[in-house]
KEKE-3310 file (N, C-alpha, C; in steps of 0.2 Angstrom, whole numbers, plus 5000, padded with zeros to 4 digits):
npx = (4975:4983:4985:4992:5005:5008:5010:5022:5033:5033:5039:5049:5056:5056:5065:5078:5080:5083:5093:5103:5106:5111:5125:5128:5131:5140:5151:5154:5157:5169:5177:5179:5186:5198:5204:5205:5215:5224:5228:5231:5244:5252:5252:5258:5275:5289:5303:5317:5310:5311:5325:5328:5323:5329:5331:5328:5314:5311:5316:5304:5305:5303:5302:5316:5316:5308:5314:5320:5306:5303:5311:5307:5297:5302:5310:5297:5290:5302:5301:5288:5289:5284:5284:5298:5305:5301:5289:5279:5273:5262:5257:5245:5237:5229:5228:5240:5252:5248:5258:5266:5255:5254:5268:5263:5254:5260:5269:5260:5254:5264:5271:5279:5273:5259:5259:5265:5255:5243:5248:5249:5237:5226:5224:5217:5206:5209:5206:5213:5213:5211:5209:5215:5226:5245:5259:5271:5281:5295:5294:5301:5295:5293:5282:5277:5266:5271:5272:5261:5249:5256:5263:5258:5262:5273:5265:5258:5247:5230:5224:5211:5194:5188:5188:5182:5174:5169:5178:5185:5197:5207:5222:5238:5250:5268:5278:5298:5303:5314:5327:5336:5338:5335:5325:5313:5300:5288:5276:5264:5275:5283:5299:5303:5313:5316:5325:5325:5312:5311:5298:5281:5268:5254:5239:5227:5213:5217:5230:5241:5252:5268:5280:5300:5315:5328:5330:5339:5342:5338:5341:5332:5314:5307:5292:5279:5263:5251:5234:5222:5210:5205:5196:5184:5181:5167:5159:5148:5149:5143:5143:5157:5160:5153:5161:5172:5170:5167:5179:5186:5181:5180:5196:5198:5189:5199:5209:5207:5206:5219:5229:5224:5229:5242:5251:5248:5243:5235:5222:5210:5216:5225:5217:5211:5220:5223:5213:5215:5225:5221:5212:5218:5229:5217:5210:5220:5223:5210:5210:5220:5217:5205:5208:5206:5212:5217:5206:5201:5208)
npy = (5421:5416:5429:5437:5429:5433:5446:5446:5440:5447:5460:5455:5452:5467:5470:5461:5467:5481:5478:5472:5482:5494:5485:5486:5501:5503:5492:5500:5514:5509:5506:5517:5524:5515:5519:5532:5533:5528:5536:5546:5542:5539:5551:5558:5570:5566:5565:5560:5565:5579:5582:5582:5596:5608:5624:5637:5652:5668:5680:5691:5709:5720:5740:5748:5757:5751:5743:5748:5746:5731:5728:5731:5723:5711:5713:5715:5703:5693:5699:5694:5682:5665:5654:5646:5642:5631:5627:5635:5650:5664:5681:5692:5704:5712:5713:5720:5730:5749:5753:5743:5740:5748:5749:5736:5743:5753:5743:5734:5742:5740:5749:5741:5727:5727:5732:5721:5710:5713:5713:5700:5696:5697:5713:5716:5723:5730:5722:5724:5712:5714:5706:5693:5696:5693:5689:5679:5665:5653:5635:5618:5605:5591:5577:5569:5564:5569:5582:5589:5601:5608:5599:5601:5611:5604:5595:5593:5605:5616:5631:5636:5632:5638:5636:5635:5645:5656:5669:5676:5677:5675:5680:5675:5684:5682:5689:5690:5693:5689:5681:5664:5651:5636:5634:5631:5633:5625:5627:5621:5618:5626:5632:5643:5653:5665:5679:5694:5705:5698:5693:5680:5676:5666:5659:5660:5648:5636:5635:5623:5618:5615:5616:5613:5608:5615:5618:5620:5620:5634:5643:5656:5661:5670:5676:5687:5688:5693:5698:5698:5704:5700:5705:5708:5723:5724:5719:5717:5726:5721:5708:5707:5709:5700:5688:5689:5689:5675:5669:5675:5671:5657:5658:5659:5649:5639:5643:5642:5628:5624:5630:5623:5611:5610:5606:5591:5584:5578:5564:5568:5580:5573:5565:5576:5580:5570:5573:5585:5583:5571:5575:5585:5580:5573:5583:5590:5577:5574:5588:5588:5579:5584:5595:5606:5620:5621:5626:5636:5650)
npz = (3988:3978:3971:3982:3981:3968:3969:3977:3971:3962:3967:3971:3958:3954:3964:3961:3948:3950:3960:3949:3940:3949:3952:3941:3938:3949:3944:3934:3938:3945:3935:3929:3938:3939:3923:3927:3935:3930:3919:3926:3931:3918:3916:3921:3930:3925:3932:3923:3912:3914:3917:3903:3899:3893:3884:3888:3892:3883:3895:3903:3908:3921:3926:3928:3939:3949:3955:3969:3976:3975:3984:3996:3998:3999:4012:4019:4018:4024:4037:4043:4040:4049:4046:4046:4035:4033:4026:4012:4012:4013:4009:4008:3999:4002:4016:4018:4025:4023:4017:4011:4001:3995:3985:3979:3970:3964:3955:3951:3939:3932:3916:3908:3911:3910:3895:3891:3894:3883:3873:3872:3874:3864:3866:3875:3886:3903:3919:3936:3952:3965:3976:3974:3975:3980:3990:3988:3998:3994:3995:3993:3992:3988:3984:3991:4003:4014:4013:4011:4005:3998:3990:3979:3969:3965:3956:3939:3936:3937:3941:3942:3938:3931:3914:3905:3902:3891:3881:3892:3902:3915:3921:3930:3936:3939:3947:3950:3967:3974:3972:3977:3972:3962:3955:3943:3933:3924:3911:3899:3892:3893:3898:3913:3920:3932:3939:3951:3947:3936:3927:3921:3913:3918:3912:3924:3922:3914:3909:3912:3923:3932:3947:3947:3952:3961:3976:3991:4010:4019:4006:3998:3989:3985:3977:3967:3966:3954:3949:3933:3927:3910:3898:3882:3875:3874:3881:3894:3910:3921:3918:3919:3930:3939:3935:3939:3952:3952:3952:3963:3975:3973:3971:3984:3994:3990:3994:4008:4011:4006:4017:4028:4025:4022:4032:4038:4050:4056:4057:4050:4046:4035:4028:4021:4013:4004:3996:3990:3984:3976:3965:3960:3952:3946:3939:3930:3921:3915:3909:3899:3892:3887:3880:3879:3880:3866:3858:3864:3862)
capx = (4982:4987:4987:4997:5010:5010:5016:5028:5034:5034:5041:5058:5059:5059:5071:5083:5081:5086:5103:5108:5109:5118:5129:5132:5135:5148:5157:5156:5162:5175:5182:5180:5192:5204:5206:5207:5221:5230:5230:5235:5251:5255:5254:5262:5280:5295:5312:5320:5309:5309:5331:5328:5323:5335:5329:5324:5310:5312:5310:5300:5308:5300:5306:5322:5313:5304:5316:5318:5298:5304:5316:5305:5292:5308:5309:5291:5290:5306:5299:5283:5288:5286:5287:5306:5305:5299:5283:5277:5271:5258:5254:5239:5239:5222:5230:5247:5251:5246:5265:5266:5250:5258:5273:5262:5251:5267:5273:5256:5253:5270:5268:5280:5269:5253:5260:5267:5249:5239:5250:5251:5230:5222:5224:5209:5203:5211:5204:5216:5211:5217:5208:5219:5234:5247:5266:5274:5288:5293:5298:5299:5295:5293:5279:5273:5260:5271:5274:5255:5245:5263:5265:5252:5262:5276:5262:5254:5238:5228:5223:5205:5190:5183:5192:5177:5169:5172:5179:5187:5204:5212:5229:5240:5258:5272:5284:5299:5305:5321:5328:5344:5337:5337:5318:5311:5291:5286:5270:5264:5283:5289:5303:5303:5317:5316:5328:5324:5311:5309:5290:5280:5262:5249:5232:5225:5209:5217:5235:5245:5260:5269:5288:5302:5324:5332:5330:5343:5338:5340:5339:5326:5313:5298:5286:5275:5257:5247:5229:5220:5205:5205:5190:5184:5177:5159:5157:5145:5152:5140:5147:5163:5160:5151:5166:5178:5168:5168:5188:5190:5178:5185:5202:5197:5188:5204:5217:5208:5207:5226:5233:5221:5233:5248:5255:5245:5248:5229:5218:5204:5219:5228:5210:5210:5227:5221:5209:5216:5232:5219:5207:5224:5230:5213:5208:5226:5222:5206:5211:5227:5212:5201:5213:5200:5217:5219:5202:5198:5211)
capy = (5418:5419:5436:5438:5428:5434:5451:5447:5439:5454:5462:5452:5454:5475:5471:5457:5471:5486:5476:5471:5487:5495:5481:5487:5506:5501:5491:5505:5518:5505:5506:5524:5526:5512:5521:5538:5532:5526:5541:5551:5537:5541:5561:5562:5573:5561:5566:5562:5570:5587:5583:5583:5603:5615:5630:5644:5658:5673:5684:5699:5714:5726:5745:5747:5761:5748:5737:5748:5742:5725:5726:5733:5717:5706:5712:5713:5695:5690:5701:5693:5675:5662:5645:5642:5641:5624:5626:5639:5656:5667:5688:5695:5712:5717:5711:5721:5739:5754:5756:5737:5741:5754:5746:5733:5747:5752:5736:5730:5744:5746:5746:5735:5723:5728:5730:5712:5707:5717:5712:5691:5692:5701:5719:5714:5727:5723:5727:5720:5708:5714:5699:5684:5697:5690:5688:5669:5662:5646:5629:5613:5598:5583:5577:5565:5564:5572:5588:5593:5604:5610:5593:5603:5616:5601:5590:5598:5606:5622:5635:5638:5629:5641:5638:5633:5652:5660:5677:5680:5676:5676:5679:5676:5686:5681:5693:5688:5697:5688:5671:5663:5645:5634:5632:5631:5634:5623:5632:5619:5614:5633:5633:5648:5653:5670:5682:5698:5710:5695:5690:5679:5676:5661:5659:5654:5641:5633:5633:5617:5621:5614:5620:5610:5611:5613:5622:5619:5623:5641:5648:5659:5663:5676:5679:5693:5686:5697:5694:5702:5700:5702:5702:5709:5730:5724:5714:5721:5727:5715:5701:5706:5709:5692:5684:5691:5688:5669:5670:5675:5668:5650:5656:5659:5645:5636:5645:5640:5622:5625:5632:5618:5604:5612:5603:5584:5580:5576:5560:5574:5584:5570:5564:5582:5581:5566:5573:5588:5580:5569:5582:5590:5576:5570:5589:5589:5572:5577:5594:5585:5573:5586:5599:5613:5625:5624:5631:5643:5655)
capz = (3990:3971:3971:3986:3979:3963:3970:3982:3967:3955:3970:3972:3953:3954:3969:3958:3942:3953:3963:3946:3938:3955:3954:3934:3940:3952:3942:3928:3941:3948:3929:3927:3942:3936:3919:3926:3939:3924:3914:3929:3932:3913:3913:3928:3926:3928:3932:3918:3906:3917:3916:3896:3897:3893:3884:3895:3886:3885:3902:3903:3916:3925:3922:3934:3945:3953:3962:3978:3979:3977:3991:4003:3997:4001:4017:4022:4018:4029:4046:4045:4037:4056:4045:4046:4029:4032:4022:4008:4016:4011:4012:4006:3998:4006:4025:4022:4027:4018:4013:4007:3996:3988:3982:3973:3964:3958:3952:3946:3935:3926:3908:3903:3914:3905:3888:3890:3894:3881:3868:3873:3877:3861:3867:3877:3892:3908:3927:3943:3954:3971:3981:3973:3972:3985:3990:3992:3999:3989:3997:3987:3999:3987:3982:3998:4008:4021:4010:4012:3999:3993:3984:3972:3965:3960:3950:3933:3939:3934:3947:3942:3934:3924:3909:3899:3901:3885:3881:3897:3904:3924:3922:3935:3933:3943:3946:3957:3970:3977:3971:3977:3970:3956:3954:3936:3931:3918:3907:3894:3889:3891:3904:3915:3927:3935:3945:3952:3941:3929:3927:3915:3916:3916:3911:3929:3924:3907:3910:3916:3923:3939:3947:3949:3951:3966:3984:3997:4016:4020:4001:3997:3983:3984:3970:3969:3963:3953:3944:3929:3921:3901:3894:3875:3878:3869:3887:3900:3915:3925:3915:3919:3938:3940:3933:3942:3960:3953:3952:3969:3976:3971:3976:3994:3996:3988:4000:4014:4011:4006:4021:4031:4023:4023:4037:4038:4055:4060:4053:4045:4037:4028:4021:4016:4008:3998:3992:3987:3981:3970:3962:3957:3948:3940:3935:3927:3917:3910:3906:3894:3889:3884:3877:3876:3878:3858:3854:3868:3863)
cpx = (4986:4989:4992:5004:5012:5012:5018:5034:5037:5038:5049:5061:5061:5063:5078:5087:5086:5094:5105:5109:5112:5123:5135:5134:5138:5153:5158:5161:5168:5181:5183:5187:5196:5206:5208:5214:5226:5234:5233:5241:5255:5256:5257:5268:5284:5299:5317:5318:5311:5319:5333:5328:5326:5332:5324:5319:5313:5309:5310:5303:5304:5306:5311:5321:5311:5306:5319:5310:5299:5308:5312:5299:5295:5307:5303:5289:5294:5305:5293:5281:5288:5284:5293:5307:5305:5291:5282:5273:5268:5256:5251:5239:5235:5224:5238:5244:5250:5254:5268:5261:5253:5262:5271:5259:5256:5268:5265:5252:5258:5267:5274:5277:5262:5251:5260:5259:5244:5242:5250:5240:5225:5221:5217:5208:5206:5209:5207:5209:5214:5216:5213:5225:5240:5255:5267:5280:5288:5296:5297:5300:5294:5287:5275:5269:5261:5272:5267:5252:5249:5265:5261:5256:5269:5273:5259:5247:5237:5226:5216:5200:5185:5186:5186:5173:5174:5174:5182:5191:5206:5216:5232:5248:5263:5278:5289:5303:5313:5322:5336:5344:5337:5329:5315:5302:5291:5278:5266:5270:5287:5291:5304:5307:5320:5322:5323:5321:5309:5301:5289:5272:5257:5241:5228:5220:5210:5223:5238:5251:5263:5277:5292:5310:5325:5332:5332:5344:5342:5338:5334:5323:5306:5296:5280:5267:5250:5243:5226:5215:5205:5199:5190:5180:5172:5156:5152:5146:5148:5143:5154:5165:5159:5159:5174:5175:5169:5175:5190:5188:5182:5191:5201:5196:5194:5209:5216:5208:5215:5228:5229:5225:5238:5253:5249:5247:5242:5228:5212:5211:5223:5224:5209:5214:5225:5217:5210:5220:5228:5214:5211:5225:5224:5210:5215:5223:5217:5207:5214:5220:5207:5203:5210:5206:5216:5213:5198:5201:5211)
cpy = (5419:5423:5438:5437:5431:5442:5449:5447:5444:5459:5461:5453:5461:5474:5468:5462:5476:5484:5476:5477:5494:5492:5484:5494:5506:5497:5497:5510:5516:5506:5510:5526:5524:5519:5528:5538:5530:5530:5547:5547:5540:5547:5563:5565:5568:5565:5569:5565:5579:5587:5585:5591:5607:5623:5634:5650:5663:5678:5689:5702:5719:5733:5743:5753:5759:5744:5740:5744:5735:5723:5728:5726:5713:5707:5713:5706:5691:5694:5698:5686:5667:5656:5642:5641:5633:5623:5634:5642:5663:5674:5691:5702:5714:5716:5715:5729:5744:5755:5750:5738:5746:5753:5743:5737:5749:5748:5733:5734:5747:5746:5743:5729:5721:5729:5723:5709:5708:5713:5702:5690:5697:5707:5719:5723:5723:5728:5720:5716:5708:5709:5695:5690:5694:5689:5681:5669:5656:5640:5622:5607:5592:5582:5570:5566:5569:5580:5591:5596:5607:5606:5596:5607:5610:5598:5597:5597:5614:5624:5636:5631:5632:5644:5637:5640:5654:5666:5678:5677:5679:5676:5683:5677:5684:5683:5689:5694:5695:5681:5669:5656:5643:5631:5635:5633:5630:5625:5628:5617:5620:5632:5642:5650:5663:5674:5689:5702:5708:5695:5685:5677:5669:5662:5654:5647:5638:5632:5628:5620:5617:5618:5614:5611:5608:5618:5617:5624:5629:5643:5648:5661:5664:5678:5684:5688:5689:5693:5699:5698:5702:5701:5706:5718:5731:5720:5718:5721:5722:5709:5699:5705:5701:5687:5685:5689:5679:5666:5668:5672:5659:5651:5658:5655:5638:5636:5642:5633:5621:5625:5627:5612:5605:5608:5595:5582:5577:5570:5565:5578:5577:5567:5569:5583:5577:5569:5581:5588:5574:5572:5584:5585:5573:5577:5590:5584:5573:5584:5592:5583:5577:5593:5606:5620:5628:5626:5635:5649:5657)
cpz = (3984:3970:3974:3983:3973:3964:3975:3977:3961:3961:3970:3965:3950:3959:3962:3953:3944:3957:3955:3941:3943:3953:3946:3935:3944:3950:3935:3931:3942:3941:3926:3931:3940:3931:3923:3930:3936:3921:3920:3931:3925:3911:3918:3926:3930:3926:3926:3912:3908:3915:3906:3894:3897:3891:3887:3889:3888:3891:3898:3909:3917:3924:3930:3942:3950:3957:3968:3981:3978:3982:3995:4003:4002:4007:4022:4024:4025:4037:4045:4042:4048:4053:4044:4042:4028:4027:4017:4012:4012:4011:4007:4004:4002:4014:4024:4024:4020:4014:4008:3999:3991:3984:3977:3971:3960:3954:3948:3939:3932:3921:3906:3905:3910:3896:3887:3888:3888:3874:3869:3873:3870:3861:3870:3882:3898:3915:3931:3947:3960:3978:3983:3975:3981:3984:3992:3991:3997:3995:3993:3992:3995:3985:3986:4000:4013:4019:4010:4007:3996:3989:3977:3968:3961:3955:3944:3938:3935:3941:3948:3938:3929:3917:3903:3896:3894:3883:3887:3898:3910:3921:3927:3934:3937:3944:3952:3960:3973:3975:3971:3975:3964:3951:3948:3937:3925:3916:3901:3891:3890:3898:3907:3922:3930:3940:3948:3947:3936:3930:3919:3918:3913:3915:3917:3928:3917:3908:3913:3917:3932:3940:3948:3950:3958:3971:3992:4003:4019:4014:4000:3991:3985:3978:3974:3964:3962:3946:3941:3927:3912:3901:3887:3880:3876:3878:3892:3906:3919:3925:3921:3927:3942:3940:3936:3948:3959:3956:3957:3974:3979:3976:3982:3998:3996:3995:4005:4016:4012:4013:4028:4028:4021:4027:4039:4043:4059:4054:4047:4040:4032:4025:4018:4011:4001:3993:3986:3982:3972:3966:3959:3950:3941:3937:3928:3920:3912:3906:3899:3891:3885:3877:3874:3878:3874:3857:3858:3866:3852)
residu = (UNK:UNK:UNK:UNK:UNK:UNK:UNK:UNK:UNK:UNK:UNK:UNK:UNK:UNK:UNK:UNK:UNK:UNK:UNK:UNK:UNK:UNK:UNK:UNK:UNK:UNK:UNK:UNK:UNK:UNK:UNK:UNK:UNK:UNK:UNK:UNK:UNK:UNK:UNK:UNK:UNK:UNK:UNK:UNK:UNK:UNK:UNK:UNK:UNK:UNK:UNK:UNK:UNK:UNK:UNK:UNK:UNK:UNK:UNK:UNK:UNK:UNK:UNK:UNK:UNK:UNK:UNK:UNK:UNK:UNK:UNK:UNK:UNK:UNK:UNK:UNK:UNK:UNK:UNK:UNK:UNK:UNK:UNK:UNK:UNK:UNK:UNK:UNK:UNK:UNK:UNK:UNK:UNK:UNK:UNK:UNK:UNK:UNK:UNK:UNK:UNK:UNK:UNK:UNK:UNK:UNK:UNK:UNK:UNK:UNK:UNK:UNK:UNK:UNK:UNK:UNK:UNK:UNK:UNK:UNK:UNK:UNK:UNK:UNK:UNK:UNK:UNK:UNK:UNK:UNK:UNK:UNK:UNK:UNK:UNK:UNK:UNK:UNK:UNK:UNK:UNK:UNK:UNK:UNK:UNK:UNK:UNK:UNK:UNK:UNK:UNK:UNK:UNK:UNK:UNK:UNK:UNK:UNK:UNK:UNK:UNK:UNK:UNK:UNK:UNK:UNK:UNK:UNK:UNK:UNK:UNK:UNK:UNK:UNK:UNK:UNK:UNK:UNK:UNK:UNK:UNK:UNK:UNK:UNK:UNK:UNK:UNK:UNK:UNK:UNK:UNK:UNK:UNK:UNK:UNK:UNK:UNK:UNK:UNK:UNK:UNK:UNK:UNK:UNK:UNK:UNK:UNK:UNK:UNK:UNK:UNK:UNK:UNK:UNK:UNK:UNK:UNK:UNK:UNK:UNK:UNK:UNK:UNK:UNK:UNK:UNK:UNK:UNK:UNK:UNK:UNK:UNK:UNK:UNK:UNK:UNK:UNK:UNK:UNK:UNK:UNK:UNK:UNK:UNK:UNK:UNK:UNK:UNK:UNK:UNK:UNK:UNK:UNK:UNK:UNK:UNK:UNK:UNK:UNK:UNK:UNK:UNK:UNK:UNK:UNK:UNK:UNK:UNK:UNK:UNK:UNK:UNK:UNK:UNK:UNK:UNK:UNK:UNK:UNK:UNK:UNK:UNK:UNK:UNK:UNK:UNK:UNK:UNK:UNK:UNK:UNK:UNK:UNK:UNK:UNK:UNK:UNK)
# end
């Protein structure tokens, strides 16, 4: 009978041991989340510091050859745009026509384009990225719950997560094709405001950057979004392949959550918005917190 009791006894105290170290990583997490939701309250972009910025960079222009090919973009875009210009709208190079695709090889292989890059990224090696490449119409909805997975490109965020890889660099160029708006890019603190032909380009999975200004209903603003890989020319072509499939990969799986909370008008999508909406925010915070930018490049 002493036996007995004496485990049931050693039992209740491997239970008592076990709850109260539960009880000590729920309160740790509970205080990982507070702080993290702190540090995203504090790096969030406020108003009046975005009203503080005035100097514009220098834009980079495409040659002048090449803007019949942005007008025909233009109106590609507006015959097959059917969101009312109520939401941000999406075309695929690899989904347009053969005459669409053509226009962006043009445009994505000027050379003042890929000088620009060559000379901003080491003189690296550079192979396109015709997966991510893609045409957008902009819309600026706010930053609510009701603005959907668009509230992401107002808050600081990065595009990718593979910024920790070394040696290698996504860059995503952003040429515009039509702009009657007042919508800025902010890059790290660099201001970027674009007309027709300008570009500048970001470093998809390391770059912080959100948009922000002014788009009053009806006016229009289409970018052209072309991707590159840079890598060093000692790199083995496998490497380079892998690394690029991870890329697009990502971004595919991303789009399609995207364009799934675009519009939040179910219970399942606005638990999707949250969560995309807070990933953005807490990849952001950590990214500032870690700051691994200044010594990858």
């Amino acid at each position: 009978m002493g036996e007995i009791t004496f485990f049931f006894s050693f039992l209740l105290f491997i239970y008592f041991v076990y709850l109260f170290f539960c009880i000590l990583i729920i309160i740790f997490l509970i205080i990982i989340f507070l702080i993290i939701i702190f540090l995203i309250i504090i790096n969030m972009p406020h108003d009046e510091n975005i009203e503080k910025i005035e100097k514009l960079e220098k834009l980079n222009k495409l040659e002048d050859y090449l803007s019949p090919y942005l007008t025909l973009l233009k109106y590609y875009i507006q015959e097959n745009d059917d969101s009312s210009g109520k939401t941000t709208k999406h075309h695929y190079e690899l989904y347009a026509n053969s005459r669409v695709r053509f226009c962006i090889e043009k445009i994505r292989t000027s050379p003042a384009l890929i000088n620009y890059l060559k000379s901003k990224w080491n003189n690296y090696e550079i192979i396109p990225v015709l997966e991510m490449n893609e045409m957008y119409a902009s819309r600026l909805r706010g930053v609510g719950s009701n603005a959907g997975s668009d509230a992401v490109f107002q808050q600081k965020h990065i595009d990718g997560p593979f910024g920790l890889i070394p040696f290698f660099t996504l860059i995503r160029c952003i040429i515009t094709i039509h702009n009657e708006t007042n919508i800025k890019t902010d890059i790290e603190g660099q201001v970027w405001s674009c007309q027709k032909g300008e570009f500048f380009a970001i470093d998809y999975n390391r770059d912080l950057h959100f948009i922000f200004g002014e788009q009053e209903e009806g006016q229009l603003r289409y970018v052209l979004k072309l991707h590159y890989v840079m890598y060093p020319n000692w790199m083995p072509e496998s490497i380079v392949c892998y690394y690029k499939y991870l890329n697009y990969r990502y971004n595919q799986l991303a789009r399609q959550l995207f364009l799934y909370t675009l519009t939040p008008d179910t219970p399942m999508k606005k638990s999707a918005n949250w969560v995309v909406n807070t990933v953005t925010n807490i990849s952001a915070t950590l990214v500032t917190i870690a700051n691994y930018r200044s010594y990858m490049y």
